[in-house]
N, C-alpha and C positions, 0 to 999 in steps of 0.2 A: 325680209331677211330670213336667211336659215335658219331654222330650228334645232341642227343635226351639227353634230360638230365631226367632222371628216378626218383622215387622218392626211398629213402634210404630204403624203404621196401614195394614188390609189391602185392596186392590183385590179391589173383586165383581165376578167377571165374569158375573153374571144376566143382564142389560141387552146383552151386548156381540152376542150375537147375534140372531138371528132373533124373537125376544122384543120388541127395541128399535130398537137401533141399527145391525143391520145389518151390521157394522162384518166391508169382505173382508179374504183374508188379509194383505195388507200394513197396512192401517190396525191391525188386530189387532196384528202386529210394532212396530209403531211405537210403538202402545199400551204393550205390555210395555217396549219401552226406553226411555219417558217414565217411566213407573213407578217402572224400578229406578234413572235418573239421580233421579229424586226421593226416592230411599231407600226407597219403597214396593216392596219384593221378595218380599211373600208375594199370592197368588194365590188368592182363593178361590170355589169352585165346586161344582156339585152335577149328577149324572149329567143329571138330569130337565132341565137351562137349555138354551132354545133345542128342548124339545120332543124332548129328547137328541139336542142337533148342536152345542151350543158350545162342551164339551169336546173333541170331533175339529176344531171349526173355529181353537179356540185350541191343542192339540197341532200341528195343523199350522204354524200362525201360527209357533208356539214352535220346529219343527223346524226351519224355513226361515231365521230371526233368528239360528242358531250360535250364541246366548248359552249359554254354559256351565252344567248343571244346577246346580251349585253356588251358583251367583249370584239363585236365587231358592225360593223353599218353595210347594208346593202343597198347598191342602187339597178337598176334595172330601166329596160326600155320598151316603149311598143309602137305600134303604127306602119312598119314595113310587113306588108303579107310577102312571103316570099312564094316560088314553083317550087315546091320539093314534095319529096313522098308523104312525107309528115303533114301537108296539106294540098291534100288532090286534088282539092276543090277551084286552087288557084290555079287559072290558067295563063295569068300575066301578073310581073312583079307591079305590088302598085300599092300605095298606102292608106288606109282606113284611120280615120277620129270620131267616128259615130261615139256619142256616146255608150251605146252599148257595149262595144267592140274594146274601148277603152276601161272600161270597169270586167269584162270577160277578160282581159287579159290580165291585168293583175290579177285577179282572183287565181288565174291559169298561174304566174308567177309563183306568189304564196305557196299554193301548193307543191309547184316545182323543187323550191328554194326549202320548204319545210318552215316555211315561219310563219306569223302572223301579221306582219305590215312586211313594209320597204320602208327603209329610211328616205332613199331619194328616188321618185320614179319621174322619170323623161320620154319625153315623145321622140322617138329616135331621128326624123326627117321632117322637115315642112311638109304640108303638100298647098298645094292651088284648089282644093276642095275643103280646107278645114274653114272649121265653123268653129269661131272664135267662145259664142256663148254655149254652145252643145259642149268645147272641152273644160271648159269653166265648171258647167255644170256636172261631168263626171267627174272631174278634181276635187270639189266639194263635195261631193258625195262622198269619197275615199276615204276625204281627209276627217269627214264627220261619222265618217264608219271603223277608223282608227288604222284603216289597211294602208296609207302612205302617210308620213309626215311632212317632207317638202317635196316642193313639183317644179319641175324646171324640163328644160328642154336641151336638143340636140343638134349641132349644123344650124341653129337657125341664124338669120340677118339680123340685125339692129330692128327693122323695119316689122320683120315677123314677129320680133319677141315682142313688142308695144302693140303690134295687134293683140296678139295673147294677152300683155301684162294689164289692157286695160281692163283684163274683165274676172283676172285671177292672179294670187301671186306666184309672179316667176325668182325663184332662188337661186336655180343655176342654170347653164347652159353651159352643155359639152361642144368645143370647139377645135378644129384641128391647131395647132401651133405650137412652133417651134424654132429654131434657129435658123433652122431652112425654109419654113412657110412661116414668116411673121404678117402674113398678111392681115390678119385679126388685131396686129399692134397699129398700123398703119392708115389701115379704113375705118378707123372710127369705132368697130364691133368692143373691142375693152373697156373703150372710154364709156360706151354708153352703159357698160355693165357696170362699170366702177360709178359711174351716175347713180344708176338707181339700183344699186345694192345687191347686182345678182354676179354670183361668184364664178367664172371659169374654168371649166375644168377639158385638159386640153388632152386630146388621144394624140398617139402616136409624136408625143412631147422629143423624141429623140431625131424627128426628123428622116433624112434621107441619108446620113454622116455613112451608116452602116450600111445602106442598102443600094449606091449608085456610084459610080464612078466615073463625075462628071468635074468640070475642072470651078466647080462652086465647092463638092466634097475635098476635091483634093488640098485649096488652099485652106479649109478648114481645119483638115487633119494635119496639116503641117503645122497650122496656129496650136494645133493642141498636143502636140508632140514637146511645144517651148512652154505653154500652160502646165502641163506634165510637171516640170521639175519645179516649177513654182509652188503648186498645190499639192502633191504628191498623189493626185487622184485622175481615174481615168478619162477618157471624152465623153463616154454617157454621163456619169456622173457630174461632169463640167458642164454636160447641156442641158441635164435637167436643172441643174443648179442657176442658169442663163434662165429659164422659164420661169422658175423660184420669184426671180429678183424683181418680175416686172411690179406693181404696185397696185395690179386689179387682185394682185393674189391667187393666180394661177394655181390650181393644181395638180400635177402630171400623174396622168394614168401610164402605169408601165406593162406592160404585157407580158416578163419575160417569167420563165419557171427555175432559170437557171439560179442556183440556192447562193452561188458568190458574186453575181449580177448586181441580186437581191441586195444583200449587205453592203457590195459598196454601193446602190443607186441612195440609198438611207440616206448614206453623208450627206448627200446636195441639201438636204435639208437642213444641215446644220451650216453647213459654209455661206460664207457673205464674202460676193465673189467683187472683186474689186470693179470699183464701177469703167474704169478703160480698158479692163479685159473685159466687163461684158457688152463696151462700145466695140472691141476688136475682133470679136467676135461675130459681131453683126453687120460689121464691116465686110468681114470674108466671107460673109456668105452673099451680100447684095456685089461686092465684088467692086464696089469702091466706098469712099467716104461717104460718112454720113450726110442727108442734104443739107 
């Protein structure tokens, strides 16, 4: 079980750099304390965002802000070597668990980030090369060097994480899901988390509602045009609130930087959405009844 107590919905900072938004060191600062004034105090990231420059551009951000370590959780990722300048050496995308590789990069993190552990570090992708007792054993080493406190994982299967789980403890695993990809509700992947006590934590929780205009989005948003006057709140907000409800205890990483996004994505954490709109919901997106 976690050690780390997370906040009810976690800020991605993928986007915040050179990837998106660009976002210099002060806007970055501001970021973080719009964040934790909106109870959003966990942090999450992965060595490779920004091309490996978002975790040194947001450790700076974070050093400059004098906000107290205490005051917020970070998590982080390793295992994907990516092609970029920032690493010449790679001449094909492809993933590393060596234990070495795995204890060099948190170290590489810490530094980045400006702190002295991670609260939650994760292996960002499976691979068909990992060695279940070599990650074991750099996880233990981490965790007995005081540099991460819980270890969990990222995209992995039911099947991957029991490899792993039998030889270290897994606490979470980051998974895609959402209203429009509930596949993780479906194939077993939650159940077996809710089984053995490893918590979900789901990217890109809002789905495809914003980004497609397909006739699965559209009878969505028409659902949530009548949601609307029900709740008084918007369709993000309604969908993270839908990912809220499941009972592995989901919890949505958001991406966004925009500062009224922000504030009303918060509320989903407070609302308790009725349980036939969040059947109605999942109805228009598979696009008919329930089986």
């Amino acid at each position: 079980m976690s050690k780390t107590a997370l906040s009810p919905i976690i800020s991605g900072t993928m986007n915040w750099g050179i990837w998106d938004k660009n976002l210099t060191t002060k806007e970055m600062e501001n970021m973080i304390q719009i964040c934790i004034e909106n109870k959003i105090t966990t942090f999450d990231h992965a060595d490779i965002y920004g091309d490996y420059t978002t975790e040194a551009d947001f450790g700076k951000a974070f050093k400059t802000s004098k906000i107290s370590r205490e005051k917020l959780q970070l998590i982080t990722k390793c295992g994907i070597q990516m092609v970029t300048e920032n690493r010449p050496e790679n001449k094909i995308k492809y993933y590393d668990y060596s234990k070495d590789y795995i204890i060099k990069s948190v170290e590489g993190s810490l530094k980045n980030l400006k702190t002295d552990y991670v609260d939650v570090f994760l292996l960002h992708r499976p691979s068909p090369l990992m060695q279940a007792d070599e990650i074991a054993e750099a996880v233990e080493k981490l965790k007995a060097d005081g540099k991460i406190i819980d270890f969990g994982l990222s995209n992995f299967t039911s099947s991957q994480t029991e490899l792993i789980r039998q030889k270290t403890e897994v606490s979470y695993n980051q998974v895609q899901f959402s209203a429009t990809h509930f596949e993780p509700m479906v194939d077993g992947s939650l159940d077996y988390m809710q089984t053995h006590g490893i918590r979900p934590l789901s990217w890109n929780p809002l789905g495809t509602v914003f980004r497609e205009d397909t006739k699965k989005t559209r009878r969505l948003k028409k659902l949530f045009s009548t949601l609307l006057e029900k709740y008084h709140l918007g369709a993000d907000t309604l969908l993270l609130a839908w990912v809220l409800k499941h009972p592995a205890g989901v919890i949505p990483i958001a991406g966004t930087v925009n500062v009224a996004r922000i504030q009303s994505l918060v509320k989903a954490a407070e609302l308790e959405m009725d349980k036939e709109d969040w059947f109605s919901i999942w109805t228009e997106s598979m696009g008919e009844d329930v089986p």
